[in-house]
PDB file with SEQRES, HELIX, SHEET and CRYST1 records, atoms N, CA, C and O in Angstrom:
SEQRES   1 A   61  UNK UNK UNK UNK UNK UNK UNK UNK UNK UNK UNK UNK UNK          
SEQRES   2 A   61  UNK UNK UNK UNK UNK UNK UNK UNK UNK UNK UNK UNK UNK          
SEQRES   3 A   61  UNK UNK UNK UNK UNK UNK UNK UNK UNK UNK UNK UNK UNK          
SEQRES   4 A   61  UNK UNK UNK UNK UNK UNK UNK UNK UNK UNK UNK UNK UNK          
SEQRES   5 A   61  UNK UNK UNK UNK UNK UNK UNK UNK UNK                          
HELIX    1 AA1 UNK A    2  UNK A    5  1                                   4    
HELIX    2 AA2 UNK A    7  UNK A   21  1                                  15    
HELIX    3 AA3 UNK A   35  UNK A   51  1                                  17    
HELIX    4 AA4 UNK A   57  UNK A   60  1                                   4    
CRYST1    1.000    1.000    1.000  90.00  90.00  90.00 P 1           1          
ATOM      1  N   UNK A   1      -1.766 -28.794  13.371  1.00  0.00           N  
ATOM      2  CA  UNK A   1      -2.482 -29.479  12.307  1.00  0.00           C  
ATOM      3  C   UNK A   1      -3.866 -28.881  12.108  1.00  0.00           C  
ATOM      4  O   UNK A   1      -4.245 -28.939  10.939  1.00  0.00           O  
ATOM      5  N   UNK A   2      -4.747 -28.297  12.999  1.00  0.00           N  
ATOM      6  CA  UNK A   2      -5.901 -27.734  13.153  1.00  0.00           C  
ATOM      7  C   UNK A   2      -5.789 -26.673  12.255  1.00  0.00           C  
ATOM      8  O   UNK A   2      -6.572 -26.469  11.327  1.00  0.00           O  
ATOM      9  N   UNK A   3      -5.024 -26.144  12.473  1.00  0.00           N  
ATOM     10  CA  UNK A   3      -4.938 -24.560  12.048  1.00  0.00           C  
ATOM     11  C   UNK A   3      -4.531 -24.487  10.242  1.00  0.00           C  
ATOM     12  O   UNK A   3      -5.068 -23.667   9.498  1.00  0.00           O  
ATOM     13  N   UNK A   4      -3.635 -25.371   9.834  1.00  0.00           N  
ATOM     14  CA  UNK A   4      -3.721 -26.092   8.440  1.00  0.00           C  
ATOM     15  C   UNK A   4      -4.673 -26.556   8.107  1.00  0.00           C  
ATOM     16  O   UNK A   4      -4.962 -26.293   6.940  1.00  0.00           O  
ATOM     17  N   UNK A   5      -5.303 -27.133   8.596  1.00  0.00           N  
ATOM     18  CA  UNK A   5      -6.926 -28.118   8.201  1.00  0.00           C  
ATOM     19  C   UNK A   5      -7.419 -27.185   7.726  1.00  0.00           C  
ATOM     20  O   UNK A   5      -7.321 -26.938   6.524  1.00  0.00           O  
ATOM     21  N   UNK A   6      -8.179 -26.320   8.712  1.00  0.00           N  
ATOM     22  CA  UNK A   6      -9.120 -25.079   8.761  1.00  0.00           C  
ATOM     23  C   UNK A   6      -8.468 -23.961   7.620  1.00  0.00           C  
ATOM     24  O   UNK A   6      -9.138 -23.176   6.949  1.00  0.00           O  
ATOM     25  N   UNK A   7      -7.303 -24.081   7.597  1.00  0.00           N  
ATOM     26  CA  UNK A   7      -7.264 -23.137   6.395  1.00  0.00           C  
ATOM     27  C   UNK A   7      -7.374 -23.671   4.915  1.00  0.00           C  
ATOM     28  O   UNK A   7      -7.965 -22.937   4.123  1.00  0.00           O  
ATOM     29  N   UNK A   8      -6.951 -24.675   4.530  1.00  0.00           N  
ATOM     30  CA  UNK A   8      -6.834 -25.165   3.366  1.00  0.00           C  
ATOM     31  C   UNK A   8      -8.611 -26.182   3.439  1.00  0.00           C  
ATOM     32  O   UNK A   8      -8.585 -27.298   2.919  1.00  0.00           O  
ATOM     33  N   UNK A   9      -9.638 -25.823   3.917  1.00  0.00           N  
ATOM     34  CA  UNK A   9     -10.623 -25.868   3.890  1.00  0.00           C  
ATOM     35  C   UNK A   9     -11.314 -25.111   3.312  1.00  0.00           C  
ATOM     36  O   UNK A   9     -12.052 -25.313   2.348  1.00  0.00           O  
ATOM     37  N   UNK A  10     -11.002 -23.737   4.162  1.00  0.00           N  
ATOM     38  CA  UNK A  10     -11.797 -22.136   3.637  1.00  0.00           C  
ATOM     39  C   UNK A  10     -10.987 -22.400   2.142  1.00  0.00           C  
ATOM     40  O   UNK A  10     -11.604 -21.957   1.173  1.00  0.00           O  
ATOM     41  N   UNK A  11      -9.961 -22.927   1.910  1.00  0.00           N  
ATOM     42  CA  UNK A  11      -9.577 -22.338   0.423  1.00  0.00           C  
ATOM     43  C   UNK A  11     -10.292 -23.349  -0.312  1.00  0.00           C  
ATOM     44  O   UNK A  11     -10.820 -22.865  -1.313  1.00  0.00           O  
ATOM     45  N   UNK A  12     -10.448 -24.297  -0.201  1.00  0.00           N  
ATOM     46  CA  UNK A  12     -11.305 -25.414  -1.023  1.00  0.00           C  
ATOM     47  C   UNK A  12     -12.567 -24.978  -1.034  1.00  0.00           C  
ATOM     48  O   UNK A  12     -13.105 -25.461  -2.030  1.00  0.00           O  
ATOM     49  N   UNK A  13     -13.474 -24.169  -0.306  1.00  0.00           N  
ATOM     50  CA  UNK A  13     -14.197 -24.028  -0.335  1.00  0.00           C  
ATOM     51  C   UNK A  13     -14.438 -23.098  -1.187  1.00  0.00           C  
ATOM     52  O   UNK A  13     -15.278 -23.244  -2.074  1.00  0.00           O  
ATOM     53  N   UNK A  14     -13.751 -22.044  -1.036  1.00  0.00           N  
ATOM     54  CA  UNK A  14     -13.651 -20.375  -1.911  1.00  0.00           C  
ATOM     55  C   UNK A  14     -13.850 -21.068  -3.475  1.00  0.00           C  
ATOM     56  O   UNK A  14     -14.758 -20.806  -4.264  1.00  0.00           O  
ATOM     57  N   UNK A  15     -12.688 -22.058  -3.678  1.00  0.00           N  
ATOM     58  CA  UNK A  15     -12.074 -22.772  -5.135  1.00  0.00           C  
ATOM     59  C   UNK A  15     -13.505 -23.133  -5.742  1.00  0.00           C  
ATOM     60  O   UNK A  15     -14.011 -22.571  -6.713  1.00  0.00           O  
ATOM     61  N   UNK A  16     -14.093 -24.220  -4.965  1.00  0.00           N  
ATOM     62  CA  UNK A  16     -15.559 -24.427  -5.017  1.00  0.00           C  
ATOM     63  C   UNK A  16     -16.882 -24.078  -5.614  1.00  0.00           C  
ATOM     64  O   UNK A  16     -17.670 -24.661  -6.360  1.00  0.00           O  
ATOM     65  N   UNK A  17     -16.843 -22.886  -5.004  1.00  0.00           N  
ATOM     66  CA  UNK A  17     -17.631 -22.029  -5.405  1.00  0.00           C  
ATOM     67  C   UNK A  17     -17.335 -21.068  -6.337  1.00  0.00           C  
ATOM     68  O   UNK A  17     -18.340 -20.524  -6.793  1.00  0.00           O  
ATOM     69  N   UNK A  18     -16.079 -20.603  -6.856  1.00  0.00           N  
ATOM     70  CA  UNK A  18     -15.731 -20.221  -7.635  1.00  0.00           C  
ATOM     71  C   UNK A  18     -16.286 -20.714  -9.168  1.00  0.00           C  
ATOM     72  O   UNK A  18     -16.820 -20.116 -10.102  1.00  0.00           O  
ATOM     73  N   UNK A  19     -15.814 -22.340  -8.891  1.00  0.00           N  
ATOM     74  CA  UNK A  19     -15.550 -23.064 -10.223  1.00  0.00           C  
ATOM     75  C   UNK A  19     -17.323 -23.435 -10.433  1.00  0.00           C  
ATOM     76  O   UNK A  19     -17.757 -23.865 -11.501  1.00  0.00           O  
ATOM     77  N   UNK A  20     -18.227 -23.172  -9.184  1.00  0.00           N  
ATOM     78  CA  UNK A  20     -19.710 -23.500  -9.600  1.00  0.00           C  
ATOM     79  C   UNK A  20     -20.286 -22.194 -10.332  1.00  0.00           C  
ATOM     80  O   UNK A  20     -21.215 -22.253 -11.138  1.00  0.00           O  
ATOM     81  N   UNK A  21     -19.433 -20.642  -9.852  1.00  0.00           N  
ATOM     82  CA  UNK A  21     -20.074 -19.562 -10.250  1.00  0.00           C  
ATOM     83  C   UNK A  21     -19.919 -19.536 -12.147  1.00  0.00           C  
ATOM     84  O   UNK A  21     -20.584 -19.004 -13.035  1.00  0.00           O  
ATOM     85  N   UNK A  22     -18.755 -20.359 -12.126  1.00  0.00           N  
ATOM     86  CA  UNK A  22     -18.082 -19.762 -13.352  1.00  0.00           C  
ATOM     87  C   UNK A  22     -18.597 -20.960 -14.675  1.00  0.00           C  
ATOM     88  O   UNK A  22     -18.317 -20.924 -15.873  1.00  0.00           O  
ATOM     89  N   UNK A  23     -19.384 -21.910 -13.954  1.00  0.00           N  
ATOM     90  CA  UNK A  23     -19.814 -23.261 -14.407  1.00  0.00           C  
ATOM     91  C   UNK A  23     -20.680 -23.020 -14.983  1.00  0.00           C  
ATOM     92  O   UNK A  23     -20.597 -23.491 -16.117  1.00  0.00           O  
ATOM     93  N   UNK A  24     -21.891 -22.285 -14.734  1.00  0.00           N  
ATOM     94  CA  UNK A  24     -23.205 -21.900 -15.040  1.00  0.00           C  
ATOM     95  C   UNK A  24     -24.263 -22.193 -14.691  1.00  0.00           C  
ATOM     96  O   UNK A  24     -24.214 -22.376 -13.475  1.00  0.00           O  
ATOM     97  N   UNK A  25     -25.140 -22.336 -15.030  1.00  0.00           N  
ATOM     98  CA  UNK A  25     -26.421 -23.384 -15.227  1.00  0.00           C  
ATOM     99  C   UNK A  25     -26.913 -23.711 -16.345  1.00  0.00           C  
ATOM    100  O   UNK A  25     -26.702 -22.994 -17.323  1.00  0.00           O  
ATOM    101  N   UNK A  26     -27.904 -25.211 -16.473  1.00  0.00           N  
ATOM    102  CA  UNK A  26     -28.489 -25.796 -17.259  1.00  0.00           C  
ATOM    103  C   UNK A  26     -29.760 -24.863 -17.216  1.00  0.00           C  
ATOM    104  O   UNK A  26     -29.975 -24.355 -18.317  1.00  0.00           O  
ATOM    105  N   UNK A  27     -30.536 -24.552 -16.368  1.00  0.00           N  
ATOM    106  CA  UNK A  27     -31.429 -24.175 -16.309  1.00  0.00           C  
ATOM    107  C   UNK A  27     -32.225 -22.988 -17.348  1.00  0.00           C  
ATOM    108  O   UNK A  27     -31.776 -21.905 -17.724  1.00  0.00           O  
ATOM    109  N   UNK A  28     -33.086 -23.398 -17.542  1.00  0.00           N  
ATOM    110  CA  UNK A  28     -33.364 -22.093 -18.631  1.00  0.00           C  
ATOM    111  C   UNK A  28     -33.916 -21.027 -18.329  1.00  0.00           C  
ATOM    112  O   UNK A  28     -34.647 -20.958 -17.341  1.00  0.00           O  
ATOM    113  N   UNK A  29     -33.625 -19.782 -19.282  1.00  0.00           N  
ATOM    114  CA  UNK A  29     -33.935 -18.701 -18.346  1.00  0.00           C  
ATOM    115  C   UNK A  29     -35.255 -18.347 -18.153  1.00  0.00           C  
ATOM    116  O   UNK A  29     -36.038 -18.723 -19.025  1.00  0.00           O  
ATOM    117  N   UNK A  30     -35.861 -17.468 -16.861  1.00  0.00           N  
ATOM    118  CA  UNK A  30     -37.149 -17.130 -16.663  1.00  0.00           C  
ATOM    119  C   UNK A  30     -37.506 -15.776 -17.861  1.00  0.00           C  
ATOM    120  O   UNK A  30     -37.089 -14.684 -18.245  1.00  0.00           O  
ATOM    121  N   UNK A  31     -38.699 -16.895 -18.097  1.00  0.00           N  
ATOM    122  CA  UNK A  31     -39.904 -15.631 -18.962  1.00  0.00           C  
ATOM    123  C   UNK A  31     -41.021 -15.645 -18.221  1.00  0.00           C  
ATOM    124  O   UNK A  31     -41.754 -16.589 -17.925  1.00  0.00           O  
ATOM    125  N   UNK A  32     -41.105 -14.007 -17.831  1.00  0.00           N  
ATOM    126  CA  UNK A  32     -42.997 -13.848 -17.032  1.00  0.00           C  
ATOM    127  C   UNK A  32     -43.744 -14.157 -17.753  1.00  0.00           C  
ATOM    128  O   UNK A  32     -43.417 -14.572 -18.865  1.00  0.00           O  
ATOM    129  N   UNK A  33     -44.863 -14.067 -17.400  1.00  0.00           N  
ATOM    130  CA  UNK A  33     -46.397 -14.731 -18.214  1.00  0.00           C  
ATOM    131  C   UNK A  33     -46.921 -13.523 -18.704  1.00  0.00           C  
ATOM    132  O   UNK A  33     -48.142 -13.588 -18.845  1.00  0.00           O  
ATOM    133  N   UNK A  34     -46.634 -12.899 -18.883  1.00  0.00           N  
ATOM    134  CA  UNK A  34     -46.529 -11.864 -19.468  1.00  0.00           C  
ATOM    135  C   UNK A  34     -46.309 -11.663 -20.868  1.00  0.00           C  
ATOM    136  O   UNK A  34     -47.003 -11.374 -21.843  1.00  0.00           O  
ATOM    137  N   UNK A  35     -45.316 -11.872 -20.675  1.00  0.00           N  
ATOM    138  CA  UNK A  35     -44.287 -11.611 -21.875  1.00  0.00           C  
ATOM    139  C   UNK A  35     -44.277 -13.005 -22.670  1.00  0.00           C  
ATOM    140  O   UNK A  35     -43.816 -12.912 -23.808  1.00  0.00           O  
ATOM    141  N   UNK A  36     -44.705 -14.280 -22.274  1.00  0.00           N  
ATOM    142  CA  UNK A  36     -44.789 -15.535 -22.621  1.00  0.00           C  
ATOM    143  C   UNK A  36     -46.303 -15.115 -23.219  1.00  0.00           C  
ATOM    144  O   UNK A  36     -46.588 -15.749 -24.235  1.00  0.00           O  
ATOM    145  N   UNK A  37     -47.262 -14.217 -22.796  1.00  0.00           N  
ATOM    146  CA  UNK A  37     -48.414 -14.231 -23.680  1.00  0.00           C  
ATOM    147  C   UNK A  37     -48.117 -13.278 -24.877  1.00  0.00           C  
ATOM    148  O   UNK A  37     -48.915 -13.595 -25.759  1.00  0.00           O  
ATOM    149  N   UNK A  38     -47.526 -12.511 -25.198  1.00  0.00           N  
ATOM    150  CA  UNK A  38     -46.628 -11.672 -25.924  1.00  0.00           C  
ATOM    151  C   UNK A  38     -46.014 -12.337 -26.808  1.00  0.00           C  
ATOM    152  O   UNK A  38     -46.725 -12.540 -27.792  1.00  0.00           O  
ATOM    153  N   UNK A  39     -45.021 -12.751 -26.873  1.00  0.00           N  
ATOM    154  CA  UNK A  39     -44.705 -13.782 -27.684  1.00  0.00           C  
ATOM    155  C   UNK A  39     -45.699 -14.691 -28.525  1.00  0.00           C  
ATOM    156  O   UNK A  39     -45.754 -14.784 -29.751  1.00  0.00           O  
ATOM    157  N   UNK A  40     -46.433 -15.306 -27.617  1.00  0.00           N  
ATOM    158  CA  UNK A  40     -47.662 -16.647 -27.957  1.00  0.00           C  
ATOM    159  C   UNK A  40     -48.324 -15.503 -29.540  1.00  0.00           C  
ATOM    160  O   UNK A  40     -48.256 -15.918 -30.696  1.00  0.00           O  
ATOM    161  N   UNK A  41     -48.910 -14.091 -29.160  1.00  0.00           N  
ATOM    162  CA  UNK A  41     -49.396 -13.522 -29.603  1.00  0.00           C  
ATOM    163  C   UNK A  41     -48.869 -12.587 -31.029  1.00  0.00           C  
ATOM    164  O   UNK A  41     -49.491 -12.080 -31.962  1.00  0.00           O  
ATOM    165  N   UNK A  42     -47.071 -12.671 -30.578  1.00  0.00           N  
ATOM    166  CA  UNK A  42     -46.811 -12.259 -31.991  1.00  0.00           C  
ATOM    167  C   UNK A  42     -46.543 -13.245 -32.773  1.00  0.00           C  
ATOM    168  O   UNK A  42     -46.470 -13.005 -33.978  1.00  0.00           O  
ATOM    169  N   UNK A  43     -46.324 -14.645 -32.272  1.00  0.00           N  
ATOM    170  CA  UNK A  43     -46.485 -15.541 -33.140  1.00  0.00           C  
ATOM    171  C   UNK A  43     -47.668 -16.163 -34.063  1.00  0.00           C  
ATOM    172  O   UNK A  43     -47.532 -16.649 -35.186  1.00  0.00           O  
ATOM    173  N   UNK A  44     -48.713 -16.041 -33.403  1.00  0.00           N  
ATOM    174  CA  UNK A  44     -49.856 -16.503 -33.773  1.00  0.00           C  
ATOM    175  C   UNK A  44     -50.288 -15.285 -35.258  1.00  0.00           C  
ATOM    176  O   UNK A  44     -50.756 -15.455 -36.384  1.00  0.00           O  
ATOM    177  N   UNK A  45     -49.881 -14.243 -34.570  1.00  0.00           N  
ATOM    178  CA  UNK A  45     -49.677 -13.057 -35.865  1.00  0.00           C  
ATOM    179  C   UNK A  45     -48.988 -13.470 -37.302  1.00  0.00           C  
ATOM    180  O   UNK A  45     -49.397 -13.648 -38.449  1.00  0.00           O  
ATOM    181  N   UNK A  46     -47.731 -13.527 -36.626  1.00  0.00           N  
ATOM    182  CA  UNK A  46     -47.073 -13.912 -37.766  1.00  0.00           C  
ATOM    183  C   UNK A  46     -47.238 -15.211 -39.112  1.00  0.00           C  
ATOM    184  O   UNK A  46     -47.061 -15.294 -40.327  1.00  0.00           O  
ATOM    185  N   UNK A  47     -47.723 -16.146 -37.876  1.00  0.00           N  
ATOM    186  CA  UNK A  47     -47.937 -17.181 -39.143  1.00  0.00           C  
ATOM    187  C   UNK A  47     -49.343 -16.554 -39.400  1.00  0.00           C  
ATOM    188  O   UNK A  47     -49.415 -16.511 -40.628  1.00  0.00           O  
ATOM    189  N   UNK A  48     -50.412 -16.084 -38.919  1.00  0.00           N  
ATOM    190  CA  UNK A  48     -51.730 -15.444 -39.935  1.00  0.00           C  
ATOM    191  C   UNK A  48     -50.909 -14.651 -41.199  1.00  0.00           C  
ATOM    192  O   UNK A  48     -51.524 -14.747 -42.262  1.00  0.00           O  
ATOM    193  N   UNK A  49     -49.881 -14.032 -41.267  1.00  0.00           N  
ATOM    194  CA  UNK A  49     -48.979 -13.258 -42.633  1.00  0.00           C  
ATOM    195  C   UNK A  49     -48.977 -13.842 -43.107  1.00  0.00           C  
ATOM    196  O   UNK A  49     -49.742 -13.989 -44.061  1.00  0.00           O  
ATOM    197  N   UNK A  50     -47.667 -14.949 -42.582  1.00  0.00           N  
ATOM    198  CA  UNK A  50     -47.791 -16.212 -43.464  1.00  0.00           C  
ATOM    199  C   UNK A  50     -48.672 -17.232 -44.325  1.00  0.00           C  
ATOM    200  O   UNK A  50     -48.350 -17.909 -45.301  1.00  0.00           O  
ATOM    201  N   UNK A  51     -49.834 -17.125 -43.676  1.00  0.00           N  
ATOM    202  CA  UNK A  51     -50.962 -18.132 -44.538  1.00  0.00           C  
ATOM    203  C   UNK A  51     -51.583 -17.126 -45.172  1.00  0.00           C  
ATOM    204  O   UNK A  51     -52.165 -17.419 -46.216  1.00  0.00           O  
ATOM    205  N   UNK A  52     -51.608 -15.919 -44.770  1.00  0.00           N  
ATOM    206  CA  UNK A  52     -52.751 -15.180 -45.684  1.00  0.00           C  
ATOM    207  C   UNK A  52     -53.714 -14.821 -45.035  1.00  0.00           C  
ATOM    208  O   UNK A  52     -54.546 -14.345 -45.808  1.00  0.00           O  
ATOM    209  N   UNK A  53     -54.126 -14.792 -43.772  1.00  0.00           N  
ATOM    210  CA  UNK A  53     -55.390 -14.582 -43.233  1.00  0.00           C  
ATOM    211  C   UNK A  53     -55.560 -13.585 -42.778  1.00  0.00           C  
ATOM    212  O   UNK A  53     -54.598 -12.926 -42.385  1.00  0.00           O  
ATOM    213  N   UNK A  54     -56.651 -13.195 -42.688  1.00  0.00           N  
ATOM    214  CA  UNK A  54     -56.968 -11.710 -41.868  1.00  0.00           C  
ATOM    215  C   UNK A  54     -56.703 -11.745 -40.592  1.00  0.00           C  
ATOM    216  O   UNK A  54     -57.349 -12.610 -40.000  1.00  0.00           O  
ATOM    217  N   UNK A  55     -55.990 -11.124 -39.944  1.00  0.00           N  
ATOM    218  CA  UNK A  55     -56.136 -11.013 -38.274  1.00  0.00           C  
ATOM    219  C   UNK A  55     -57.497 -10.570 -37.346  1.00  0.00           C  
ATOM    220  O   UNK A  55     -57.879  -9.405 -37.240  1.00  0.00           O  
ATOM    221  N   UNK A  56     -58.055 -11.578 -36.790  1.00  0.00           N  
ATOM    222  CA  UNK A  56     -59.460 -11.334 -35.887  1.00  0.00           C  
ATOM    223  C   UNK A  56     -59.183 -10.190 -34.802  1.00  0.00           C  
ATOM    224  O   UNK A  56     -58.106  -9.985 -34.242  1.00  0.00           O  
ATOM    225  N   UNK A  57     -60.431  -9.456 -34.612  1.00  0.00           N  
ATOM    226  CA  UNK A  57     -60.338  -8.778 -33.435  1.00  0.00           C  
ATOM    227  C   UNK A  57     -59.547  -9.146 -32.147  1.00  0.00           C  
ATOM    228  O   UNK A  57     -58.828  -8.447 -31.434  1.00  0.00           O  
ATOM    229  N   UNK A  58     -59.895 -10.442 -32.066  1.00  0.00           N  
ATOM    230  CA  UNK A  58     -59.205 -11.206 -30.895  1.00  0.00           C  
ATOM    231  C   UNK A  58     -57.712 -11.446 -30.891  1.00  0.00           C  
ATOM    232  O   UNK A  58     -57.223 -11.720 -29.795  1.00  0.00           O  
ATOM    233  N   UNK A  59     -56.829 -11.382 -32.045  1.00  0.00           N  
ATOM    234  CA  UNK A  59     -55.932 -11.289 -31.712  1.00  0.00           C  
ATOM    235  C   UNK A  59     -55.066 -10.454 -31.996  1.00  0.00           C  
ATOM    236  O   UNK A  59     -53.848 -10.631 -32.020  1.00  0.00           O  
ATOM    237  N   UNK A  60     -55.863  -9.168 -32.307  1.00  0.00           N  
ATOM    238  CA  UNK A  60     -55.332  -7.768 -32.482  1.00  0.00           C  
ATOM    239  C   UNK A  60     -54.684  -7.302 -31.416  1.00  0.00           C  
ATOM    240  O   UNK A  60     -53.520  -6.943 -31.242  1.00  0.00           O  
ATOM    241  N   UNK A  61     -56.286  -7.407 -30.247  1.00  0.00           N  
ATOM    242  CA  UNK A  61     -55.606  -7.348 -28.642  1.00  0.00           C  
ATOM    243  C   UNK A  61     -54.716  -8.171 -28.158  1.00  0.00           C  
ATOM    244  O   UNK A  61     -54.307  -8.031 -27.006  1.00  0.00           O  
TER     245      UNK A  61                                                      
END                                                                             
């Protein structure tokens, strides 16, 4: 009976983890701060197009 246990364990387990790999996550994906100031910055661009405004030195850089 041991030796059944222990095997149809490892397979529940394998099954397991399988069905969590293949599940996904909720989680959302990582953006560096970096690239999150990048963004911030071509946006802030874009709507200045949009309204019409001149782009400042400051957010040239």
């Amino acid at each position: 009976m041991n030796r059944r246990k222990k095997i149809n364990q490892t397979l529940k387990g394998k099954a397991k983890k399988a069905n969590a790999k293949k599940a996904g996550s909720n989680k959302p994906k990582y953006i560096a701060k970096a690239d999150r100031v990048l963004v911030e910055v071509a946006n802030e661009q874009s709507q200045d197009v949009l309204i019409g405004a001149e782009p400042t030195t400051e957010q040239a850089v």
